[in-house]
PyMOL Python script that loads the backbone (N, CA, C, O; Angstrom):
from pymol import cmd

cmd.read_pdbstr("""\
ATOM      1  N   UNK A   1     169.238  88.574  62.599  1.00  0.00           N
ATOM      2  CA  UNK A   1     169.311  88.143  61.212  1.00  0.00           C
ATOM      3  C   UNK A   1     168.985  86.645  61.147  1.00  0.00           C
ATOM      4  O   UNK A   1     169.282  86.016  62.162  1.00  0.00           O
ATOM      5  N   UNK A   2     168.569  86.134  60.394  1.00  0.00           N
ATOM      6  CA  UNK A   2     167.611  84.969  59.871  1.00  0.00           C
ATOM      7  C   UNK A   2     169.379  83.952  59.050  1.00  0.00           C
ATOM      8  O   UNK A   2     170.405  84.405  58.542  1.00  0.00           O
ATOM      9  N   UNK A   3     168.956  82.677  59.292  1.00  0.00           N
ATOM     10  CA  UNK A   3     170.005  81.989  58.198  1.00  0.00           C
ATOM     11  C   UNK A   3     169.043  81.677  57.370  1.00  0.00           C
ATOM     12  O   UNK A   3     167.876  81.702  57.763  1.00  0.00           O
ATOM     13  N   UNK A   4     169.379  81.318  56.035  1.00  0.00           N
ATOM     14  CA  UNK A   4     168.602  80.737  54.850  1.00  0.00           C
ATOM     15  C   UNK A   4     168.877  79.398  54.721  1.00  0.00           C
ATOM     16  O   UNK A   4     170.056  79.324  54.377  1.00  0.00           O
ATOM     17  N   UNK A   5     168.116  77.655  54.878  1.00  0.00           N
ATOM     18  CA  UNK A   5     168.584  77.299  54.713  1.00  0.00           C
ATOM     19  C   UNK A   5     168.136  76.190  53.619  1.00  0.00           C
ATOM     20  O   UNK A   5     166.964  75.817  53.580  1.00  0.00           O
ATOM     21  N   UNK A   6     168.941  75.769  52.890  1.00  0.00           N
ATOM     22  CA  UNK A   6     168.218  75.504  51.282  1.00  0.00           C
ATOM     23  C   UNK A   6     167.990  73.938  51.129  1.00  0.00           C
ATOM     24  O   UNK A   6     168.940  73.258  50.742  1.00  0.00           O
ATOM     25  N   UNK A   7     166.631  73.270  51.450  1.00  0.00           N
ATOM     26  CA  UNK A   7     166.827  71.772  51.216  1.00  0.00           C
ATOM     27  C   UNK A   7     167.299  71.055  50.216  1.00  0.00           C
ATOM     28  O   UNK A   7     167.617  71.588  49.152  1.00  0.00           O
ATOM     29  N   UNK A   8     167.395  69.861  50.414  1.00  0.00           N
ATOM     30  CA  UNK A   8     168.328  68.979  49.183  1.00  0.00           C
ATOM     31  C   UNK A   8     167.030  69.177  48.054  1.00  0.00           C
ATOM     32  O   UNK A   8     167.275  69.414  46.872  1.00  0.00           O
ATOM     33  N   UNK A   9     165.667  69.053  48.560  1.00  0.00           N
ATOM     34  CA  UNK A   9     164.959  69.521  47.850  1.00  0.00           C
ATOM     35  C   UNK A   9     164.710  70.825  46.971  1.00  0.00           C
ATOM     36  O   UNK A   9     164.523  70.941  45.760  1.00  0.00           O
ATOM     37  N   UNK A  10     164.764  71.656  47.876  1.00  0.00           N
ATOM     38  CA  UNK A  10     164.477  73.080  47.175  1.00  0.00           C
ATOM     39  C   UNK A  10     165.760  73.387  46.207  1.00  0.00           C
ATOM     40  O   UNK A  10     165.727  74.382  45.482  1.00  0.00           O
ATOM     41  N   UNK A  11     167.026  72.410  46.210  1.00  0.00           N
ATOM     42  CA  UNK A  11     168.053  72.837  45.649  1.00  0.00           C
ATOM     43  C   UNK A  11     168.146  72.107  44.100  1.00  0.00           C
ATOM     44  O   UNK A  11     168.740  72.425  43.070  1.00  0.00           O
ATOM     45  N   UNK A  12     167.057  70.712  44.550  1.00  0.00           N
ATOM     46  CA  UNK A  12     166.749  70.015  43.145  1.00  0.00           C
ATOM     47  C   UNK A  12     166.005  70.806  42.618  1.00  0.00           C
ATOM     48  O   UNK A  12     166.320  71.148  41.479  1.00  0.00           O
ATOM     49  N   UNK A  13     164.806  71.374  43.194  1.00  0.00           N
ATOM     50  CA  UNK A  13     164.168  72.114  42.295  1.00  0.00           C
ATOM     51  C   UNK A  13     164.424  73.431  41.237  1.00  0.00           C
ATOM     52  O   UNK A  13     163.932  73.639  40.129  1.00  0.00           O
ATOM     53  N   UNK A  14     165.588  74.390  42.192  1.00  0.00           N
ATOM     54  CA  UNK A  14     165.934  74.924  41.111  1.00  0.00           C
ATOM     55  C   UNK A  14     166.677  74.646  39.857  1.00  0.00           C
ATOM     56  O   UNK A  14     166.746  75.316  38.826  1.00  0.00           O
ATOM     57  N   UNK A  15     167.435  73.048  40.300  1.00  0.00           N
ATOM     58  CA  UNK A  15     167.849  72.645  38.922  1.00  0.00           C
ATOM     59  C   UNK A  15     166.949  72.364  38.163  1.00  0.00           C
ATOM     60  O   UNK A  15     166.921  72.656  36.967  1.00  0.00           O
ATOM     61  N   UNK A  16     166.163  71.801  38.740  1.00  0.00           N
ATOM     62  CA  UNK A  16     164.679  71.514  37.619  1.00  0.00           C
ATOM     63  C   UNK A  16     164.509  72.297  37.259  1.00  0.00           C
ATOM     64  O   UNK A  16     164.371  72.137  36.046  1.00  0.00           O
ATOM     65  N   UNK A  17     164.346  73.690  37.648  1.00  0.00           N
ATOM     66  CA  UNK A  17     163.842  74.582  37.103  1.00  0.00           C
ATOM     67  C   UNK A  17     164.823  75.365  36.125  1.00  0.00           C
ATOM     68  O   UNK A  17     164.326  76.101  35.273  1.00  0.00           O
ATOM     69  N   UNK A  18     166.009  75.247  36.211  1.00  0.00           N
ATOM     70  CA  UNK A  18     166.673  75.990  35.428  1.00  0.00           C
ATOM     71  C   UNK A  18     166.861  75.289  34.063  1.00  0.00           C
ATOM     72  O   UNK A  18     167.137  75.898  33.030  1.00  0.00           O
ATOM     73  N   UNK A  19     166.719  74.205  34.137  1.00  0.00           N
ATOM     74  CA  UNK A  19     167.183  73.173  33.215  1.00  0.00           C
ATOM     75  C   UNK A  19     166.056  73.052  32.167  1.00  0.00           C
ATOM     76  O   UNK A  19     166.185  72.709  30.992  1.00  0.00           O
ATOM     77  N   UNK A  20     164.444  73.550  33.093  1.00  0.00           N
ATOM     78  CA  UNK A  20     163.575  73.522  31.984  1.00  0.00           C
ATOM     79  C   UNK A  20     163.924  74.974  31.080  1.00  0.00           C
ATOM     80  O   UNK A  20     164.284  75.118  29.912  1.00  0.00           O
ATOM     81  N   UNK A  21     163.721  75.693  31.875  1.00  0.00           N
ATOM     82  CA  UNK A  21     163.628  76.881  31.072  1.00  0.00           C
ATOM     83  C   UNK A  21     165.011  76.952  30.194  1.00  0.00           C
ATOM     84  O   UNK A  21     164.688  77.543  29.164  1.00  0.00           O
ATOM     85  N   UNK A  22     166.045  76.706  30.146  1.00  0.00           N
ATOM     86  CA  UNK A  22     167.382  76.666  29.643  1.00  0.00           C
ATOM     87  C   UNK A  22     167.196  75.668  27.718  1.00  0.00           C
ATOM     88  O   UNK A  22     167.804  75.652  26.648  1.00  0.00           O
ATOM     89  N   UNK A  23     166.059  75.062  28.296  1.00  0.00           N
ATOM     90  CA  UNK A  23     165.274  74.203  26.622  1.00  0.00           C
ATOM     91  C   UNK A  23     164.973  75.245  25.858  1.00  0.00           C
ATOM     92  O   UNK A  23     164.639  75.072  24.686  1.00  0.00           O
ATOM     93  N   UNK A  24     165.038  76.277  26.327  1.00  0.00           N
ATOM     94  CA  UNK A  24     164.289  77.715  25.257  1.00  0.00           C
ATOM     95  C   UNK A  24     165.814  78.679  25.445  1.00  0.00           C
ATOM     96  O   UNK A  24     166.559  79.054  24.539  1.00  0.00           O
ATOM     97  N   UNK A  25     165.968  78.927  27.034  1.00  0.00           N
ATOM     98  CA  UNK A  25     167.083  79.975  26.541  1.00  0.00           C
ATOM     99  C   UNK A  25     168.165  80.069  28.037  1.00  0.00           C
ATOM    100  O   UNK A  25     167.759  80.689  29.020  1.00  0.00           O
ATOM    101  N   UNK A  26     169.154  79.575  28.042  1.00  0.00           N
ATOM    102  CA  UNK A  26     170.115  79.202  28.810  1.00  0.00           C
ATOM    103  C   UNK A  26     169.834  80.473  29.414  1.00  0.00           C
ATOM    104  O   UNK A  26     169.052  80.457  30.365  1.00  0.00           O
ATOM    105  N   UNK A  27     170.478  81.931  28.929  1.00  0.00           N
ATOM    106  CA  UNK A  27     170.393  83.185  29.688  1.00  0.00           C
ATOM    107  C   UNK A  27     169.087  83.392  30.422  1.00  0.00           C
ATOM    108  O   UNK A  27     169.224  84.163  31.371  1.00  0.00           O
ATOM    109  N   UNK A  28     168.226  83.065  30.307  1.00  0.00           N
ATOM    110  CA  UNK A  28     166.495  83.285  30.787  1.00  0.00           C
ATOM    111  C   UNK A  28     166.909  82.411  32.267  1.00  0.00           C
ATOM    112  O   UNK A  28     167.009  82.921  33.383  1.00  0.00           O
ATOM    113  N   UNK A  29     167.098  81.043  31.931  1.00  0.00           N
ATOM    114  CA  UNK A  29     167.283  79.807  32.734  1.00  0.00           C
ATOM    115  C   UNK A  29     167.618  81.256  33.917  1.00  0.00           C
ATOM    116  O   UNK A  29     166.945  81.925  34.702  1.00  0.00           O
ATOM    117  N   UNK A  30     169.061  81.207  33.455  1.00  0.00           N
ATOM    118  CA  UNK A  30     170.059  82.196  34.791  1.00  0.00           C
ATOM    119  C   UNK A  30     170.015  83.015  35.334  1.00  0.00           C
ATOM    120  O   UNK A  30     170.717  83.113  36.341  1.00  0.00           O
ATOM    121  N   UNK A  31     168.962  84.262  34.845  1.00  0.00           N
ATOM    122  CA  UNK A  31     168.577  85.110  35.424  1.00  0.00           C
ATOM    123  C   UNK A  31     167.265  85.077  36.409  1.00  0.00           C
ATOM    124  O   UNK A  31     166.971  85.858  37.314  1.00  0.00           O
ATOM    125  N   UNK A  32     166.431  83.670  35.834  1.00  0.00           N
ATOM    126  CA  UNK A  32     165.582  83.133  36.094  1.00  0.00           C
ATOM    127  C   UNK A  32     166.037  82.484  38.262  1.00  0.00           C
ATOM    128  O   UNK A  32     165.436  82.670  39.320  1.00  0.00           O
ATOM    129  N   UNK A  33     167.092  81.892  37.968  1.00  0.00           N
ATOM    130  CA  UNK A  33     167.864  81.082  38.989  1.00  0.00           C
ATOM    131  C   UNK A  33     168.370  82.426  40.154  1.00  0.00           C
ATOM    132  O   UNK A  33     168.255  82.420  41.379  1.00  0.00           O
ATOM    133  N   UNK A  34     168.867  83.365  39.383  1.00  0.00           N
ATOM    134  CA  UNK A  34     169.466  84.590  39.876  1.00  0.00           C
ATOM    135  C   UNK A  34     168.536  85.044  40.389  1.00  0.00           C
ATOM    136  O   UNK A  34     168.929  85.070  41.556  1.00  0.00           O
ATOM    137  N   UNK A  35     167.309  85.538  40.402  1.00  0.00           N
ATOM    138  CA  UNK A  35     166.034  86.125  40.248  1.00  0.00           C
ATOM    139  C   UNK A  35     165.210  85.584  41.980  1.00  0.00           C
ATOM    140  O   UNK A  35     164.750  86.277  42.888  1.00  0.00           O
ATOM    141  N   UNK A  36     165.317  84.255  41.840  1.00  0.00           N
ATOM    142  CA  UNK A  36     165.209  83.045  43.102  1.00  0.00           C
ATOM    143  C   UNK A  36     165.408  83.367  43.976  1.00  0.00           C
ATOM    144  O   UNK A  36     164.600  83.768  44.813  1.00  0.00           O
ATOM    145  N   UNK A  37     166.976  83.268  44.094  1.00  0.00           N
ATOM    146  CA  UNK A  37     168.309  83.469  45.078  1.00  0.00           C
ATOM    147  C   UNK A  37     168.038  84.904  45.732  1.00  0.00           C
ATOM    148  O   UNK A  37     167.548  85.138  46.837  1.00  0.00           O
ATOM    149  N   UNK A  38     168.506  85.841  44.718  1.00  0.00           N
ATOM    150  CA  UNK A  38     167.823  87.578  44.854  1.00  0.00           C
ATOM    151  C   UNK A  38     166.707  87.660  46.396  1.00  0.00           C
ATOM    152  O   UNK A  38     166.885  88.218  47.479  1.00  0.00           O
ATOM    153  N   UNK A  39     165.501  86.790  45.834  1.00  0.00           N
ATOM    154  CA  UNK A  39     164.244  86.568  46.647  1.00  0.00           C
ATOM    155  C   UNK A  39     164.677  86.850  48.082  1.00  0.00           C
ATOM    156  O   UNK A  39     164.826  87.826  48.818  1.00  0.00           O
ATOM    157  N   UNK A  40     164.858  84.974  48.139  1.00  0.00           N
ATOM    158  CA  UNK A  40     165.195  84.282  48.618  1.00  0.00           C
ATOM    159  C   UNK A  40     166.292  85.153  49.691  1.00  0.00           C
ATOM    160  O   UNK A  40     165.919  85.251  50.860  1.00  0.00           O
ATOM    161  N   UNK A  41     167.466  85.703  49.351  1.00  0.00           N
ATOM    162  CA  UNK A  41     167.932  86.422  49.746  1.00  0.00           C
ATOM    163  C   UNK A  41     167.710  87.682  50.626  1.00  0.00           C
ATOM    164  O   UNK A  41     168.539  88.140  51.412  1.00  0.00           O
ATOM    165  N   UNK A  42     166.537  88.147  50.393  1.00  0.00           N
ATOM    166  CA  UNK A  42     165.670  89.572  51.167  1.00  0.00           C
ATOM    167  C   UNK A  42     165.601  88.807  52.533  1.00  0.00           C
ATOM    168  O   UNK A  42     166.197  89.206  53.533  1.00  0.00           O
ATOM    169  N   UNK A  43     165.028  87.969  52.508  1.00  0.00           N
ATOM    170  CA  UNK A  43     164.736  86.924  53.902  1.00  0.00           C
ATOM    171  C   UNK A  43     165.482  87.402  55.359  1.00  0.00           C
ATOM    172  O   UNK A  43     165.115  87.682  56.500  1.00  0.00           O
ATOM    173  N   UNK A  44     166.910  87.306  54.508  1.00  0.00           N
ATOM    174  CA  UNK A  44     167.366  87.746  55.644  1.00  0.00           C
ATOM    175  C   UNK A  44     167.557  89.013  56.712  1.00  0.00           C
ATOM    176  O   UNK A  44     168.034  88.955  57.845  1.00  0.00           O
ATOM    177  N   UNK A  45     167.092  90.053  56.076  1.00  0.00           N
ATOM    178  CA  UNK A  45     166.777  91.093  56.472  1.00  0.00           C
ATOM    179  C   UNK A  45     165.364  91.466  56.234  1.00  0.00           C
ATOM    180  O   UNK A  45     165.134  92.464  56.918  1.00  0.00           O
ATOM    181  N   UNK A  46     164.385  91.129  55.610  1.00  0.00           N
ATOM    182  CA  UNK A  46     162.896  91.188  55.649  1.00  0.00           C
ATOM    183  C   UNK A  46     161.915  89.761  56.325  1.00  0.00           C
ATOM    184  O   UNK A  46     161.100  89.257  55.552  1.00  0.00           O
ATOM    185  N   UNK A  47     161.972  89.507  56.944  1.00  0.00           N
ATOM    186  CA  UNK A  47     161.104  88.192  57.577  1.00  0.00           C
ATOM    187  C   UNK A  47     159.623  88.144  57.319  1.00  0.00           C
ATOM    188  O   UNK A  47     158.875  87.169  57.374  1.00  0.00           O
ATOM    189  N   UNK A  48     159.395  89.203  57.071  1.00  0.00           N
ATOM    190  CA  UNK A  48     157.699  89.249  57.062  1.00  0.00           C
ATOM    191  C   UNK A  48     157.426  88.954  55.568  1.00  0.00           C
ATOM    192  O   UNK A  48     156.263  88.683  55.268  1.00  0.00           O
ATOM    193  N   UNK A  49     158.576  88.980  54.384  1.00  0.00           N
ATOM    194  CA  UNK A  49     158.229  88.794  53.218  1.00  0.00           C
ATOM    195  C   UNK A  49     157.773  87.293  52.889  1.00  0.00           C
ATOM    196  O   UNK A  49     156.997  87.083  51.957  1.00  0.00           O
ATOM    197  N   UNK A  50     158.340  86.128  53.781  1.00  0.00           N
ATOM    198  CA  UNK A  50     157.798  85.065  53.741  1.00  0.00           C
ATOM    199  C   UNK A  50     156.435  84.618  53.901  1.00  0.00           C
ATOM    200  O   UNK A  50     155.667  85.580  53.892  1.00  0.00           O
ATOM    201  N   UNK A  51     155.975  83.731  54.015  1.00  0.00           N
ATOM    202  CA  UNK A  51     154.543  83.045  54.404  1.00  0.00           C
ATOM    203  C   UNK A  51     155.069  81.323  54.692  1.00  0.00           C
ATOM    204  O   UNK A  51     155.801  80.534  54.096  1.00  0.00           O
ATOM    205  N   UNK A  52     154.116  81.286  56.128  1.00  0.00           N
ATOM    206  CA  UNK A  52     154.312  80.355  57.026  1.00  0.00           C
ATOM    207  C   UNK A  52     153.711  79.129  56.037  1.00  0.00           C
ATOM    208  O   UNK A  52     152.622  79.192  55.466  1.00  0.00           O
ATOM    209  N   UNK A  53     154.485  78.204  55.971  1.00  0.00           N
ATOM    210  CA  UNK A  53     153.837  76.955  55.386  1.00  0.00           C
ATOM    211  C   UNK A  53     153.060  76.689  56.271  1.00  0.00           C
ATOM    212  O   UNK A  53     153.238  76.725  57.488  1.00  0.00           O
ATOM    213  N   UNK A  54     151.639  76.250  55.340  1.00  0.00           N
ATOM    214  CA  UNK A  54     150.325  75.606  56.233  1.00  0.00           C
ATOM    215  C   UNK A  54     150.962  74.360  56.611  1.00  0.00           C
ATOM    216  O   UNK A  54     151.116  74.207  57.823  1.00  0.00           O
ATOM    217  N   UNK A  55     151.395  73.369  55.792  1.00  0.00           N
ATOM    218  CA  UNK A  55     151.467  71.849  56.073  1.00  0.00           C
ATOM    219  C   UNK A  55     152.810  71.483  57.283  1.00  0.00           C
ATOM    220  O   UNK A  55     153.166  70.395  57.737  1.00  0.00           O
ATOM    221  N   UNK A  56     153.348  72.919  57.553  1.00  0.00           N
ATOM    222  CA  UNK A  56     154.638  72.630  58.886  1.00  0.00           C
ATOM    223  C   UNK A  56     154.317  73.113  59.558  1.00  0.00           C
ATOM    224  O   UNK A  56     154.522  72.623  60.669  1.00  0.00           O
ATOM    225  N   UNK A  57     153.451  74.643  59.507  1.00  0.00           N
ATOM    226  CA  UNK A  57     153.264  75.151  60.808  1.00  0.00           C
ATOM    227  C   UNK A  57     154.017  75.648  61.711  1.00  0.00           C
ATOM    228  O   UNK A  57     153.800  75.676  62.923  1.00  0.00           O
ATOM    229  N   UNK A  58     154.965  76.072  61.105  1.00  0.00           N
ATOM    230  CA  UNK A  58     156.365  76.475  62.346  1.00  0.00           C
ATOM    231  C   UNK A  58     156.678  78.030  61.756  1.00  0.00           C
ATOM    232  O   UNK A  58     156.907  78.250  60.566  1.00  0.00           O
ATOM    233  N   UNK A  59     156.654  78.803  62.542  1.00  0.00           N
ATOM    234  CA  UNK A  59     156.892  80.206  62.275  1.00  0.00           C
ATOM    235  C   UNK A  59     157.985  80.638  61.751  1.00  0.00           C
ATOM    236  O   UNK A  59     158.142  81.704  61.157  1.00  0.00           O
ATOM    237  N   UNK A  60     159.255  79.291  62.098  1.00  0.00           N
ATOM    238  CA  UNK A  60     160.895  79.579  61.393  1.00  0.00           C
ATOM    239  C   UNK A  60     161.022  78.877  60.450  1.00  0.00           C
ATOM    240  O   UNK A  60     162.027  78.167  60.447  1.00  0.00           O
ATOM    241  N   UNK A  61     159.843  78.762  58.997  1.00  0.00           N
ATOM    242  CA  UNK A  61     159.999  77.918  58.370  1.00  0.00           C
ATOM    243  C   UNK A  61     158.886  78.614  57.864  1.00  0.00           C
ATOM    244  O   UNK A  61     157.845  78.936  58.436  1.00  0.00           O
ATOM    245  N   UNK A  62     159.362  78.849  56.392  1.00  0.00           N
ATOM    246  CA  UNK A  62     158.299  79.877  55.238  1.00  0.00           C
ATOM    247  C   UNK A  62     158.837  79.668  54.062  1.00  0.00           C
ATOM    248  O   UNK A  62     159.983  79.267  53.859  1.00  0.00           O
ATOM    249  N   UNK A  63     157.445  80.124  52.696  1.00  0.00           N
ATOM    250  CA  UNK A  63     158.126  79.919  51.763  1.00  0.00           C
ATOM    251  C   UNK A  63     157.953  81.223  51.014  1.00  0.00           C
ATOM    252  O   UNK A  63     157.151  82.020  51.501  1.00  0.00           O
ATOM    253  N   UNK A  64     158.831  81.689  49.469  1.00  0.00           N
ATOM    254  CA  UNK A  64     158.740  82.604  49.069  1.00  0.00           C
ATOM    255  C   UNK A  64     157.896  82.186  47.472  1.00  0.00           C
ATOM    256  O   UNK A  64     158.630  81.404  46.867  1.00  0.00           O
ATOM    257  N   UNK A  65     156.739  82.455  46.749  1.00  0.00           N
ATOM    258  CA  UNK A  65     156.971  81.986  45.954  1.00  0.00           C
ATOM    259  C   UNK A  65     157.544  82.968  44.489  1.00  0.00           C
ATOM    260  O   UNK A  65     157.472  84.141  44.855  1.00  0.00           O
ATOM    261  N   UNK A  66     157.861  82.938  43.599  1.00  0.00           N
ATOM    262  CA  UNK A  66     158.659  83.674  42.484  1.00  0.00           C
ATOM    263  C   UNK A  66     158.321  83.624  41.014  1.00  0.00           C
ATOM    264  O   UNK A  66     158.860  82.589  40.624  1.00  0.00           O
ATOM    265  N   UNK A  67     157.955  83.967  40.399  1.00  0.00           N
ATOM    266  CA  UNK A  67     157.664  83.376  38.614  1.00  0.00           C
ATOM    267  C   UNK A  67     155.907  82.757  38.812  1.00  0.00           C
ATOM    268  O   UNK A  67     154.987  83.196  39.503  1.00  0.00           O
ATOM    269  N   UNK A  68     155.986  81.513  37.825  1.00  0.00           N
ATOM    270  CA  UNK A  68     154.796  80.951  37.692  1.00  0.00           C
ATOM    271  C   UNK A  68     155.376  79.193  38.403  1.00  0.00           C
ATOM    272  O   UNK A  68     154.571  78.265  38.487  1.00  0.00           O
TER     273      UNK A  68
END
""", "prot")
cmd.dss("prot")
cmd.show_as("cartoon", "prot")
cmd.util.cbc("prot")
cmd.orient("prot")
């Protein structure tokens, strides 16, 4: 089993991200955030659902992407 582990970055971003979408509709925001996590979450029992970042290059280190 895989750990998930969430940068100070990737953790700003979902506030960014929730915070935009939350300008139209708080519930969207959350399910939106929920939706992420969910992903994000498969990881640990699916590994192949990721994709290897080009710019790190390290096979234990992928990203998922989700939405637009």
């Amino acid at each position: 089993m895989v750990r998930i582990n969430w940068t100070f970055q990737a953790k700003d971003d979902l506030k960014s991200i929730a915070e935009y979408i939350s300008r139209d509709s708080k519930r969207y925001a959350k399910l939106q955030v929920l939706r992420i996590k969910k992903t994000t979450g498969c990881l640990k029992s699916q590994t192949h659902l990721g994709k290897i970042v080009s710019e790190i290059d390290k096979e234990n280190i992928c990203e998922l992407i989700e939405g637009r």
